[in-house]
Every structure is written in structure tokens, then in C-alpha cells.
C-alpha positions in Angstrom: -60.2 -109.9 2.4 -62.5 -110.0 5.1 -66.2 -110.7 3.5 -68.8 -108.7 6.4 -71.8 -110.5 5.0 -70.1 -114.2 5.4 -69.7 -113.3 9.4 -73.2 -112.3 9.6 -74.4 -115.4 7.7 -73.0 -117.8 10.8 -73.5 -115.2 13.5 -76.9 -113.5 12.8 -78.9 -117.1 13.2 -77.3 -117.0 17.2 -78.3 -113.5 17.5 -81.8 -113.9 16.4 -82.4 -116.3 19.8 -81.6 -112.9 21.1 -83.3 -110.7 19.0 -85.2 -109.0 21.9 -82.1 -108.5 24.0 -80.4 -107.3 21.1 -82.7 -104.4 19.8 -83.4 -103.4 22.9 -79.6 -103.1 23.9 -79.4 -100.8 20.9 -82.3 -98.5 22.1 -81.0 -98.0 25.2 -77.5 -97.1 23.8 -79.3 -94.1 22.3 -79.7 -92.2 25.2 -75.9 -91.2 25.2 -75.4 -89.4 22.1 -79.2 -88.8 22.0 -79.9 -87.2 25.4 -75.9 -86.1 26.5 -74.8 -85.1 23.6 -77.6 -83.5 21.6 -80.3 -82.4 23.7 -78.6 -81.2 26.2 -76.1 -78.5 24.1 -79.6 -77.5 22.8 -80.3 -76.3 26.8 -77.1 -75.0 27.0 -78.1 -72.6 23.7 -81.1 -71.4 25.1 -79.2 -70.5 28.4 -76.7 -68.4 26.8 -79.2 -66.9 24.4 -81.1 -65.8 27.5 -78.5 -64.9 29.8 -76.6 -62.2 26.7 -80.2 -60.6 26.1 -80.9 -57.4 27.1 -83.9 -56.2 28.8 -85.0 -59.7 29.9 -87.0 -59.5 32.9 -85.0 -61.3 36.3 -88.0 -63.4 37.4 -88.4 -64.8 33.7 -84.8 -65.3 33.2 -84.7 -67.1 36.9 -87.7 -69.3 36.0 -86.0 -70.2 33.0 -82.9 -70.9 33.8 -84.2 -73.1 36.5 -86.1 -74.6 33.7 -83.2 -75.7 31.3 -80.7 -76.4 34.3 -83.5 -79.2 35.7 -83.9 -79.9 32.2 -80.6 -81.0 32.0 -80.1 -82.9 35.1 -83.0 -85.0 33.9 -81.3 -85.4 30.8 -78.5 -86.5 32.2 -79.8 -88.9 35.0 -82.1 -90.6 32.0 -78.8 -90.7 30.1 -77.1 -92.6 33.0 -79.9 -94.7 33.6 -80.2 -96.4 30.5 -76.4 -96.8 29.9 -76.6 -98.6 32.8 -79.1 -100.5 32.2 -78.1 -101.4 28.6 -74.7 -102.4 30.1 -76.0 -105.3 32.1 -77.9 -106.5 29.0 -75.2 -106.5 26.9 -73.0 -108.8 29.4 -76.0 -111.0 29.5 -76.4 -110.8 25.5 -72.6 -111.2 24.7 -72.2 -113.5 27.0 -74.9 -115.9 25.9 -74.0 -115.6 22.3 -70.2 -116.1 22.7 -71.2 -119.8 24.3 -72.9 -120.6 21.4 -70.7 -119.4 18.9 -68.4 -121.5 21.1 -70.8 -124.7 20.5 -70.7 -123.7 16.5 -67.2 -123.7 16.2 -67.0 -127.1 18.1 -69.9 -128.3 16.1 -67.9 -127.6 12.9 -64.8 -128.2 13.5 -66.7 -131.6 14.5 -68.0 -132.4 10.8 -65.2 -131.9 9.5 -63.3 -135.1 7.9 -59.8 -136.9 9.3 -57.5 -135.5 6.3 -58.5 -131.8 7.8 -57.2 -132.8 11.1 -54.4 -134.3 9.3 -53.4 -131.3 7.4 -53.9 -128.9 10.5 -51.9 -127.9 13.2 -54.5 -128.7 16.4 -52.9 -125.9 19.0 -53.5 -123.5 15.5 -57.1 -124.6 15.1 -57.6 -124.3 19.2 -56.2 -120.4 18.7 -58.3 -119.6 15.8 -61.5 -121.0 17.7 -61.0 -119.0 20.6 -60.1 -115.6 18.8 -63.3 -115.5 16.4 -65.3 -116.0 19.9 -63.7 -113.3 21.5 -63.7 -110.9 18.6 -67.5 -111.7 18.4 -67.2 -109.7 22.1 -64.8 -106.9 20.3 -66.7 -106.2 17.2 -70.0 -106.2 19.5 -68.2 -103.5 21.6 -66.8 -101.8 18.9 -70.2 -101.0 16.6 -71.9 -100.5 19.6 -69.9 -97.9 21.4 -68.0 -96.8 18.5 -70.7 -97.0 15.3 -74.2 -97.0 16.7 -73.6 -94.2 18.9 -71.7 -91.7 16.6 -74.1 -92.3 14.1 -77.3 -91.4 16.3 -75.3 -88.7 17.1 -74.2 -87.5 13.7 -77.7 -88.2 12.4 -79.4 -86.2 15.3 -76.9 -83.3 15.0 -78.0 -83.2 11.2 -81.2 -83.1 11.6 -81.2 -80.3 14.5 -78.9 -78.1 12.3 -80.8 -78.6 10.0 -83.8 -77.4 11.6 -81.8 -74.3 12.9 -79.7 -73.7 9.4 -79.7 -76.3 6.4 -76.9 -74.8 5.3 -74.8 -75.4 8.8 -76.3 -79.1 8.1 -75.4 -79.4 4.6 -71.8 -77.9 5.9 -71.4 -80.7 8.4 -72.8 -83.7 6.6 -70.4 -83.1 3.3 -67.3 -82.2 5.9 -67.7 -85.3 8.5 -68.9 -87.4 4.8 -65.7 -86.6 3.6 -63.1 -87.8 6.8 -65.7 -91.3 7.0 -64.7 -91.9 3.3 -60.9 -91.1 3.9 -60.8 -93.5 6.9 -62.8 -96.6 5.5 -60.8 -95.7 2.0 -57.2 -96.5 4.2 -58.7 -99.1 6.6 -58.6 -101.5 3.7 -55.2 -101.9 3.2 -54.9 -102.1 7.0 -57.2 -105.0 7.2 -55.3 -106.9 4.7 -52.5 -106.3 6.8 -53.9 -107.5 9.9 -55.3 -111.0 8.3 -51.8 -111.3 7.1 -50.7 -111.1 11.0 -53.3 -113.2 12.7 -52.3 -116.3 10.0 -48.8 -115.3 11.4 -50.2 -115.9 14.9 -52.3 -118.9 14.2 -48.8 -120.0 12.8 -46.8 -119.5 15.6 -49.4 -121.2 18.3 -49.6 -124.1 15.6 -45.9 -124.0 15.9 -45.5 -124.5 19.5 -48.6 -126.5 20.2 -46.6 -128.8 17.6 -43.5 -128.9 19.5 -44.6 -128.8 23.4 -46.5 -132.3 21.6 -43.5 -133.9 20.1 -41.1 -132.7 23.4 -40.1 -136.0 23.9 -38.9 -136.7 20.7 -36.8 -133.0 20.5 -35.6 -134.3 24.2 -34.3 -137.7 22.3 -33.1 -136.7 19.4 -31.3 -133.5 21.0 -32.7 -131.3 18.7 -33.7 -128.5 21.3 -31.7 -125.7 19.7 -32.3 -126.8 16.3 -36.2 -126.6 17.2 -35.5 -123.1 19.0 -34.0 -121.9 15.6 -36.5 -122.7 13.6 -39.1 -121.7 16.3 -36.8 -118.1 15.3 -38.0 -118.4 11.8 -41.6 -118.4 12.5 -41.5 -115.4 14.7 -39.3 -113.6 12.6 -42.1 -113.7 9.7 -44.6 -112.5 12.5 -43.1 -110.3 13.7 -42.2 -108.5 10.4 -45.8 -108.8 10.1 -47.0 -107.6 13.4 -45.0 -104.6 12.7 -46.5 -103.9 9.2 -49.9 -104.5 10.2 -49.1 -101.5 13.5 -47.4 -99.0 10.8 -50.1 -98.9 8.9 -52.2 -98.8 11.8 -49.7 -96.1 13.4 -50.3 -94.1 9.7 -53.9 -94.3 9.6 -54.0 -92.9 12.8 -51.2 -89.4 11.8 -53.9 -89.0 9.2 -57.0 -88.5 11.4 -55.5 -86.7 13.7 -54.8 -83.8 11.0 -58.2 -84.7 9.3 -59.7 -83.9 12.7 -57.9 -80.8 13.7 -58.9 -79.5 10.1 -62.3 -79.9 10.8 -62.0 -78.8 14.2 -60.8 -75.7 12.8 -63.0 -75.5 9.8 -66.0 -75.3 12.4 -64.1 -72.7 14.3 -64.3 -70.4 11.0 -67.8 -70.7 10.1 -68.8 -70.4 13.4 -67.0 -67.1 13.7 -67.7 -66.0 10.4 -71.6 -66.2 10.9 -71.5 -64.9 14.4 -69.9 -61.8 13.0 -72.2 -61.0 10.1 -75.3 -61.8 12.3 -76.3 -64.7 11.0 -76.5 -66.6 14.5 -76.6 -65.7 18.2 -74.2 -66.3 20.5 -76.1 -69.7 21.9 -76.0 -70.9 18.4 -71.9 -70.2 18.1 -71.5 -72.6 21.3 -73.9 -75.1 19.7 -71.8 -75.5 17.0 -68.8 -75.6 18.7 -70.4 -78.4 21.5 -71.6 -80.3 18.6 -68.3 -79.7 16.9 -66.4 -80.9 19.8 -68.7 -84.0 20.0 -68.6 -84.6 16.4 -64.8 -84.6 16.6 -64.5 -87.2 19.3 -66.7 -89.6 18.4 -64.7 -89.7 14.6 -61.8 -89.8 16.4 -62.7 -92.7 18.4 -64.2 -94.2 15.5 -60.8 -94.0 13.6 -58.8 -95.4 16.3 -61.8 -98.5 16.9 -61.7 -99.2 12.9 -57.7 -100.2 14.0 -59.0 -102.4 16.5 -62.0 -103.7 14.5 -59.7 -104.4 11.8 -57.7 -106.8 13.9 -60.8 -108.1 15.4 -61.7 -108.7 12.2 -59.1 -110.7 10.6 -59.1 -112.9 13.2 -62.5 -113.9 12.8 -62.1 -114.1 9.6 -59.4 -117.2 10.1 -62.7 -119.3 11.8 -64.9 -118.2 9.0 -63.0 -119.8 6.4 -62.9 -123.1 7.9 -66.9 -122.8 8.1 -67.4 -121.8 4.7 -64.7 -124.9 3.6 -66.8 -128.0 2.6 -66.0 -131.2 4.5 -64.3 -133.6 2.5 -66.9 -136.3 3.6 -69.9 -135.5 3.6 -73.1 -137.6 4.7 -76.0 -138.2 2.2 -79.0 -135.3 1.8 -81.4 -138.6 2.5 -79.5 -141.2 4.0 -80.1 -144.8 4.4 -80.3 -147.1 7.4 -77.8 -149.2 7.7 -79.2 -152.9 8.4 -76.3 -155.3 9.0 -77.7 -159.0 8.9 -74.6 -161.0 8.0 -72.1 -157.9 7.9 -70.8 -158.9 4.7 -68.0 -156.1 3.3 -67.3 -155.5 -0.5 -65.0 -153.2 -1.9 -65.9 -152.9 -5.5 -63.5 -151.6 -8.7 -62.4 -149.0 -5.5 -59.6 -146.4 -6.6 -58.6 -143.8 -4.1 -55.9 -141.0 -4.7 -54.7 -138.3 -1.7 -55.1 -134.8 -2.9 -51.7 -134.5 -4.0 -52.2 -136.7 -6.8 -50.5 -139.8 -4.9 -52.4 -142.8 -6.4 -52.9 -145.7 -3.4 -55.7 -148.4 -4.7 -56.4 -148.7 -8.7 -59.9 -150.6 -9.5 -59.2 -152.7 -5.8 -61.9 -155.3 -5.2 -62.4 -157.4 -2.4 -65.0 -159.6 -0.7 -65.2 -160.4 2.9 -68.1 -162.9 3.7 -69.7 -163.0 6.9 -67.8 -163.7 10.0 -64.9 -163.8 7.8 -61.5 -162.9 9.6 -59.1 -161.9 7.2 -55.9 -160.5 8.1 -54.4 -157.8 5.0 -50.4 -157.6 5.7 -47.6 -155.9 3.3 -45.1 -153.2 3.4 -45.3 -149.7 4.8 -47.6 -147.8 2.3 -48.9 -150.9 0.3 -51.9 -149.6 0.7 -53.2 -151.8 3.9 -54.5 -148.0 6.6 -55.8 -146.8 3.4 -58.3 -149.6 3.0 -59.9 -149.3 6.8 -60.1 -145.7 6.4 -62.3 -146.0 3.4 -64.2 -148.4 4.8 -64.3 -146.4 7.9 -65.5 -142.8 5.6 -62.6 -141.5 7.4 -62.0 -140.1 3.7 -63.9 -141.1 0.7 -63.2 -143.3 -2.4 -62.3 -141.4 -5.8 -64.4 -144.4 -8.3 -66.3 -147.9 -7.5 -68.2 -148.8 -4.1 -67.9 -150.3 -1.0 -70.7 -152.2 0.3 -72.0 -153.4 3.6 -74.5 -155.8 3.0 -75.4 -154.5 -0.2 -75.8 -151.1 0.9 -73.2 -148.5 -0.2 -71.6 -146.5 2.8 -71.8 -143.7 1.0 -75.7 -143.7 1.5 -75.5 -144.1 4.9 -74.4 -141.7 7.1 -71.2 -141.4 8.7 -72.2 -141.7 12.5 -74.3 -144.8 11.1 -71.7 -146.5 9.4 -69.5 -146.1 12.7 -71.9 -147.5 15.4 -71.3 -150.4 13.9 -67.9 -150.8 13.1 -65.5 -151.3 15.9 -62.1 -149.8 15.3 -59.2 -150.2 17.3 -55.9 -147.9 15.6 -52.2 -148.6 16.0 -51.8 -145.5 18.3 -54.0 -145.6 21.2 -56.6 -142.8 21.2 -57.5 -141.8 24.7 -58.7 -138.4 25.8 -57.3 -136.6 29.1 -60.2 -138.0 30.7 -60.8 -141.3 33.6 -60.0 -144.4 32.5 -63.5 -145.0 33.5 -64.6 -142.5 30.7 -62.1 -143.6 28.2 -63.2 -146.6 28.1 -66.9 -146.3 28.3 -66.7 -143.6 25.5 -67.7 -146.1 22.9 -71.2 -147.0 24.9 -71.7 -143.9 27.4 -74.7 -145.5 28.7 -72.4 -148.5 30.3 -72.9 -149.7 33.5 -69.7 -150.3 35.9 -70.3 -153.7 35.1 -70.0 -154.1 31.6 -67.1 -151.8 31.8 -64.9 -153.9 33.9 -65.7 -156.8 32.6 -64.5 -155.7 28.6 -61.5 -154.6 30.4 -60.8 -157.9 32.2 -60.8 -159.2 28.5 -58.8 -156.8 27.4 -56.4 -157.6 30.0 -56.7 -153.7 31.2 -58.1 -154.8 34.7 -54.9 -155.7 35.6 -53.3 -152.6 35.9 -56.1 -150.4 36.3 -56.7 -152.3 39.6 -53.2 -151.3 41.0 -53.6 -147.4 40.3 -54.7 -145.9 43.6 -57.4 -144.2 41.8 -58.3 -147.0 40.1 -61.3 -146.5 37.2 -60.9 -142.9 38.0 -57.4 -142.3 37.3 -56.8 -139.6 34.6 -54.5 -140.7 32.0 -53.4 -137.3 30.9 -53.5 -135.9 27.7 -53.2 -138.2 24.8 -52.7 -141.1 27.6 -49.3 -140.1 28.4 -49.8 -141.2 32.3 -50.2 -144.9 30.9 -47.4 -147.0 28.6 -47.7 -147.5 25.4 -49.3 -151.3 26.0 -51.5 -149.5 28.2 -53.0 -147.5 26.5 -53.6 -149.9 23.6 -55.4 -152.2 26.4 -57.9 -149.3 27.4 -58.6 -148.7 23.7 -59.2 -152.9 23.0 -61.4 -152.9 26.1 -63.5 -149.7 24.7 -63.8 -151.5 21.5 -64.8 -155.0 23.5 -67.3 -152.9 25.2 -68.9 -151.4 21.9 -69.4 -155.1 20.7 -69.9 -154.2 16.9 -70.6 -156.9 14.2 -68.2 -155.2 12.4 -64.4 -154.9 13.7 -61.3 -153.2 12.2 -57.8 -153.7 14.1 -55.5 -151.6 12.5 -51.9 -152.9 13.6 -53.8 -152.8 17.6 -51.1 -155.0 18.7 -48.2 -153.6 18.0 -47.4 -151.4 21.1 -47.9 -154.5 23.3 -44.9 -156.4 24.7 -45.2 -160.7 24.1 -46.6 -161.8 27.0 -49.7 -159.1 26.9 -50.3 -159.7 23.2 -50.6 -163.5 23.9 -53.3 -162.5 26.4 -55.3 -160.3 24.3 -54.8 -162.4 21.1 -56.9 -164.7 23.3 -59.1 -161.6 23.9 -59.9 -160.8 20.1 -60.3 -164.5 19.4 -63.2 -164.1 22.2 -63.9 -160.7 20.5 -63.7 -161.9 16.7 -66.7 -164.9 17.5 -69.5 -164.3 14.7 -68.0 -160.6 13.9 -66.8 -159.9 10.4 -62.9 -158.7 11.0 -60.5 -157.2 9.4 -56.9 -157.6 11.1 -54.0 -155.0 9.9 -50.4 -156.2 11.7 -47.0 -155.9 11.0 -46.6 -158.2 13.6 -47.1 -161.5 11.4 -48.0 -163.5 13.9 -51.2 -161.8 15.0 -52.8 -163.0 11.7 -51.5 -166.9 11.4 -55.1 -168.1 12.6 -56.9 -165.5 10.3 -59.5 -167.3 7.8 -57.7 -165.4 5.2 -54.4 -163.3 4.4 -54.7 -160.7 1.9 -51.0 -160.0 0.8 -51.0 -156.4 -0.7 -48.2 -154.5 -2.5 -48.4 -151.2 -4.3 -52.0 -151.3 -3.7 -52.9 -154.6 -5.4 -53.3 -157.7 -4.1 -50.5 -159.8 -4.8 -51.2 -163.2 -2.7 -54.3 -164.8 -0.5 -54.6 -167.9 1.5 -54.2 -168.7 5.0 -51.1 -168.6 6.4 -49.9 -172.9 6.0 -51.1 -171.8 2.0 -49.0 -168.5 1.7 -45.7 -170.4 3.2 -46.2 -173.4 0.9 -46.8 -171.0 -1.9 -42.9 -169.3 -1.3 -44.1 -166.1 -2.6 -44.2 -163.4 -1.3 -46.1 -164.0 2.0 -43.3 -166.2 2.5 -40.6 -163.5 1.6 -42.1 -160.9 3.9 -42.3 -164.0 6.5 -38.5 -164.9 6.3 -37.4 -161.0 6.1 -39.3 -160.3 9.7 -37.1 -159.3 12.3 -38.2 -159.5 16.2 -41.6 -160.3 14.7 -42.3 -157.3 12.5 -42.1 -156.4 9.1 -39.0 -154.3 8.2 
């Protein structure tokens, strides 16, 4: 269920930069229903009651119908005025507000940790961000044209009536009471409904985004109308809920259309009813029936805007609960610096389990001296990704410590831990950016220098160099504009450029073809020089000159040595070393 308060928690801070703008819009949008739709009616009375009076003398009645008639056009023009005038501060208002709700989402979404991403469908989360800011704009729109001003209206009408005849005003409160508490009574099933159908939605853009991502592997693997079918699925459950959501929606609104034609005609009756027994003048029987009229469609706009506001609603509600969801990492209330002397790493009694209970590292320990450059090899899921992403705070360890230094990365916070740590990951990470950009990302404050030369070492010179934009050339999104080897190259020479004691190659060689990995091999030799290193490959032979090869299975180290020690050993280093085919481990 949609919780009002949470929205107003994250919202209400942004709208407090604009607290002037904001209460001023809201005085200004009295005017309306203030001047138009209460004040003037009143002129109106006073002009019938004057005109059906007999014996009024013609140059009074001129005067004073001259009067009430200016009276009104005053009314009016002020009325216009300020709308106006309250219009352009509310696109100034909304529109400021919007691009920092904008910022906030971003800025969350941001601190969040890698298994969120992992568990999320990206094109969902890029839907859900953009609905909550634009149903900021629609809720705006909707209290302030469709609550603010039928409640000055309601509340002015009250109190006028109530000057006039308490018991008219007593009349009208308990009758338009009565329809408010019907309609906010049904709306809550509605608004159910309508989360129900923006999830669907998210669901369905999560879907595609998915799929328009993966195309080339659908294209491959002819799977086009399989993925169409199940694409079928999805839309089927949205649209059963899309329909439910604008039934009930579609029966909310049957009922205030007779709930206001019963009041309409209620009004009709008393009006009559005391006109006939004397109990108000004609100019009072047409203020009741103006306000009546006014009253009517203002609820009825309000009941049809609750639909709206409802949907609105539920879809900021799908952004709200990934703010109020806790990153998994978090940093520390009062962090440490992290001073790296030797860049000495320690992974101490470490246990780690994913969050469906899948147990990957039991009481793991393991020291890596300074400069050290071990290489950690084993089977797919042996635990060897698991161990850089702890050390990276990617996610966090379940029980023991691992330590930098002495210091435990878990006291140090996360964009502290990661200046220093250089991390190059089996799939190349590039944003649809320049090269230029892509590669300087690591160290924005690079000069062109500095950038070509990390990409000479990466070997990335080469082919940037024959691209008729050179530097500037955008790689598309996710890189596809480069190859696979490419790619990897641009991400080396951003890690080159970084130059952090620290480094962490996870498998970075892997999408490289023989001749390019015997070049950058030279590369991270260059690169490795006084640097602690850890080296993840499949390829075996990216880690024969490693000081040390940790041999993990199941999450435990089985074997270490350096390579001429594992093969002598005939274990099962040796094993995975005979069993390689092309190069790789099967």
C-alpha cells in the first residue's frame, strides 16, 4: 500500500529549497475558488435581490448594480491575474524540483551495492526512475488544482453559509463529508490495484530492456519466436492487470456520478423548500444553487483526479521502495583512512554465503605480502570472483576480516578502499561514451598525455589510432562499436592510467586473441612492478610467472606454489594443467 508520509519524507527536504516558491504558489491558487467562485456568486445575490425588490428607487438600483457588476469584473481580472501568475511559478517550481528528484534517484540508486544491480533488471530500474519523477509533476498538479482549490472552496462556501444560515452550512458540510468519505473509502482498493499494474509495467520494460540487450544472442540461437512468446506472457499478466486496475477505476467513477447527481438534487430541494416557506430570498436560492453547482464540479473532478493520483501514486511508490531498502554495503558511521604503505592483503577466517543460502568460502584465510603476485586459478565457481569481490566491498563478508595493511575494509569506506585498488573484470566495462572518456574515467583529471601513453601500454593505441575519430570515437553502448579484445584493451589502459598499489585482474585476459595477450602480458608485467596483484585466469598461462598460485576448489584452497612446484607436485594444478583445452580451463 502506498505509505503518503514515506513520499514526503524524500520529497519535502527538495521542496523546502523552495519553500518560498512553494507557499507562495499556493496563495496565489486561492484566488480561483476564492474570488470566482465565492465572492463573486455573493455579487450575483445581491443583484437579484435588488433587481426582484419592489419599490427600489432606479437611480439606487443603477448605482448599485454598476457597483456589483464592476465588482465582479475586478474580481475576475484579480482572479486571472494571479492564476497566471501562479502558473509560471509553478513551471519554475516543478521544474526545479523534478531535476533534483532526478539527482536523488541517481544518487541512490548510486549507493546501492553490486548484488542489487545483479538482481535487477536495469531497463526496469531506468522506468521506475523516470515515473516517480514525473508523478512528482502529476501529484503536484493534482493537489494543487484538484485538492487545494476545492478545499478553499468548500471551506469558504461553509463559512459564508454559515454566516447567511448555519443550518444551510451544517446541511452542506455533513452532505459533501459524506461523498469525500465514500470516494477515499473506494479509492483504496483502486490504489492497490494500480501498484499491482505499474510492477506489471516495470516488468514488461525490464523484459524488453532485457532482450533488445541480449539481441544477439536471441539472433544466434534462433530463439526470436520463443522470446516473442514469452514476451506474450508478460503482457498477458499486465494486461489482465491494466484492465483490473481501469474497472475499478471505471466503477469508482459510476459511483460519483450518482453520488453527485444525488447531491445535486438534494440542493435543488432544500433550496426550493426554503424559498417556498420564506425562509430565503430569491438571491439566496441562486446562491445555493451557484455554490451547489461549484461544489459539484470540483468533487467531481476530485473523484476523477483521485483515479489519476492513484496511478501517479503507485508508481512512485515503486522508487520509494528502493530508497527506503538498505544497501547491502554500507560504509562505516566514522570511517578510517586507508593508509597503504606496503599494500599487504589478508583475508582472515573469511566465510561468505549469497542470500540464497549458497555457501562459497568457509573460515578462508589468505596472506598476500607486499608486491606479491599471486595468481588464484580453479574451476568455474570454486570460489576464485567471489574472493575479488569481497576484497573489492562489491558485497560484504558473512564472519572474519580482510585486511589492508592491518586496517579492516570494513572501516574504510567504500570509495576509499577503491581509489586504490585497480580492477580490471573479465567483461570489459565501458560506457557509451569517447574512448577518450572511457579511459580517463579512472583519473578524470588526466592529461592527453598520460592517457595515450597507458594506452600505448595497453596496446589500445594501436587501434584507437586507425579510427577516423580517433580518442573521440564513441564506442556505443556497453562498447559494442569495439571487439571483444578491444574493449578489454581500453579497460587495461584505464586501469594502467589509475596506477593503484593495489591491482585485481579478474580473468582480464581472456577476450584477447594470442598475439595481443602476449603484448599486454608484457604490459601487466610493466604494470605489476612494486604493486600487490592478484591475477584470476582461466587462461593458465597468464599466471606461469606469478610469485604464487593459489589452487582453489569448493572454496578452499587445495594447492600453492609457483607454477615449476604445482606441476612437480602432479596434483591438482597439474590435473587442471593437462585437462586445458586451447589454453583454458574446461
Amino acid at each position: 500500500m502506498f505509505n503518503l508520509k514515506d513520499s514526503i519524507s524524500y520529497i519535502w527536504p527538495i521542496i523546502s529549497k523552495y519553500k518560498r516558491s512553494f507557499f507562495f504558489i499556493y496563495i496565489l491558487f486561492i484566488s480561483r475558488p476564492l474570488l470566482s467562485n465565492t465572492i463573486v456568486p455573493i455579487f450575483y445575490k445581491k443583484i437579484i435581490d435588488l433587481v426582484v425588490t419592489p419599490g427600489v428607487d432606479k437611480s439606487l438600483l443603477t448605482n448599485s448594480l454598476f457597483k456589483y457588476v464592476a465588482m465582479i469584473a475586478v474580481s475576475f481580472a484579480m482572479a486571472n491575474i494571479f492564476m497566471r501568475w501562479g502558473q509560471f511559478l509553478v513551471t519554475r517550481f516543478q521544474s526545479s524540483v523534478m531535476k533534483n528528484l532526478m539527482d536523488l534517484t541517481f544518487s541512490k540508486l548510486q549507493n546501492h551495492s553490486y548484488t542489487f544491480f545483479a538482481d535487477s533488471f536495469s531497463g526496469s530500474l531506468v522506468n521506475k526512475s523516470k515515473k516517480f519523477v514525473k508523478s512528482f509533476e502529476t501529484v503536484h498538479d493534482i493537489i494543487l488544482d484538484n485538492f487545494w482549490q476545492p478545499f478553499i472552496a468548500f471551506l469558504s462556501i461553509f463559512i459564508v453559509f454559515f454566516i447567511q444560515s448555519y443550518p444551510i452550512a451544517l446541511v452542506f458540510f455533513v452532505v459533501y463529508l459524506l461523498y469525500f468519505l465514500i470516494i477515499i473509502s473506494m479509492s483504496k482498493k483502486t490504489i492497490q490495484a494500480y501498484i499491482e499494474k505499474a510492477q506489471a509495467d516495470s516488468k514488461v520494460t525490464g523484459y524488453i530492456a532485457d532482450a533488445l540487450v541480449n539481441i544477439l544472442a536471441t539472433k544466434a540461437s534462433s530463439a526470436s519466436a520463443r522470446e516473442i512468446e514469452s514476451f506474450k506472457i508478460v503482457t498477458a499478466e499486465e494486461d489482465f492487470l491494466r484492465f483490473r486496475a481501469w474497472n475499478m477505476a471505471n466503477k469508482q467513477q459510476i459511483v460519483q456520478s450518482i453520488l453527485i447527481v444525488f447531491v445535486q438534487v438534494f440542493c435543488v430541494f432544500l433550496a426550493v423548500e426554503l424559498w417556498i416557506s420564506g425562509k430565503i430570498t430569491a438571491g439566496m436560492f441562486l446562491l445555493i444553487q451557484s455554490y451547489s453547482i461549484t461544489l459539484g464540479n470540483y468533487f467531481w473532478d476530485l473523484g476523477r483526479s483521485m483515479i489519476r493520483f492513484t496511478e501517479a501514486t503507485s508508481d512512485m511508490k515503486e522508487m520509494i521502495d528502493i530508497f527506503k531498502k538498505v544497501p547491502d554495503v554500507l560504509d562505516p558511521e566514522k570511517p578510517e583512512i586507508l593508509k597503504i604503505k606496503d599494500g599487504n592483503l589478508e583475508l582472515k577466517d573469511v566465510s561468505f554465503n549469497y542470500l540464497n543460502g549458497t555457501e562459497v568460502l568457509n573460515n578462508f584465510s589468505l596472506k598476500i605480502n607486499k608486491g606479491e603476485k599471486v595468481g588464484l586459478v580453479g574451476h568455474s565457481g570454486s570460489g576464485k570472483s567471489t574472493i575479488t569481490k569481497l576484497l573489492m566491498r562489491f558485497v560484504d563478508i558473512s564472519e572474519g576480516e580482510i585486511l589492508i595493511d592491518g586496517q579492516n575494509i570494513k572501516n574504510i569506506t567504500q570509495d576509499d578502499l577503491r581509489k586504490n585498488i585497480s580492477y580490471i573484470s573479465q567483461e570489459p566495462i565501458l560506457f557509451h561514451r569517447s574512448i577518450r572518456d572511457n579511459i580517463a574515467y579512472s583519473k578524470p583529471e588526466a592529461n592527453e598525455e598520460q592517457i595515450i601513453e597507458s594506452s600505448k601500454a595497453a596496446h589500445a593505441d594501436e587501434f584507437i589510432s586507425r579510427l577516423i575519430m580517433g580518442y573521440n570515437t564513441f564506442v556505443g553502448e556497453r562498447g559494442v562499436k569495439l571487439s571483444g579484445g578491444e574493449r578489454q584493451r581500453v579497460a587495461i589502459a584505464r586501469a594502467m592510467l589509475k596506477d593503484a598499489p593495489i591491482l585485481i585482474l579478474d580473468e582480464a585476459t581472456s577476450s584477447l586473441d594470442s598475439i595481443s595477450e602476449s603484448y599486454i602480458q608484457d604490459a601487466f608485467n610493466e604494470l605489476m612492478k612494486g604493486k600487490t596483484a592478484i591475477v584470476i585466469a582461466h587462461r593458465l598461462s597468464t599466471v606461469q610467472k606469478m610469485d604464487r598460485i593459489i589452487v582453489l576448489d569448493k572454496g578452499k584452497i587445495v594447492e600453492e606454489g609457483t607454477h615449476k612446484e604445482l606441476l612437480t607436485r602432479n596434483g591438482f594444478y597439474a590435473d587442471l594443467w593437462n585437462h586445458q583445452t586451447g589454453g583454458f580451463l574446461e
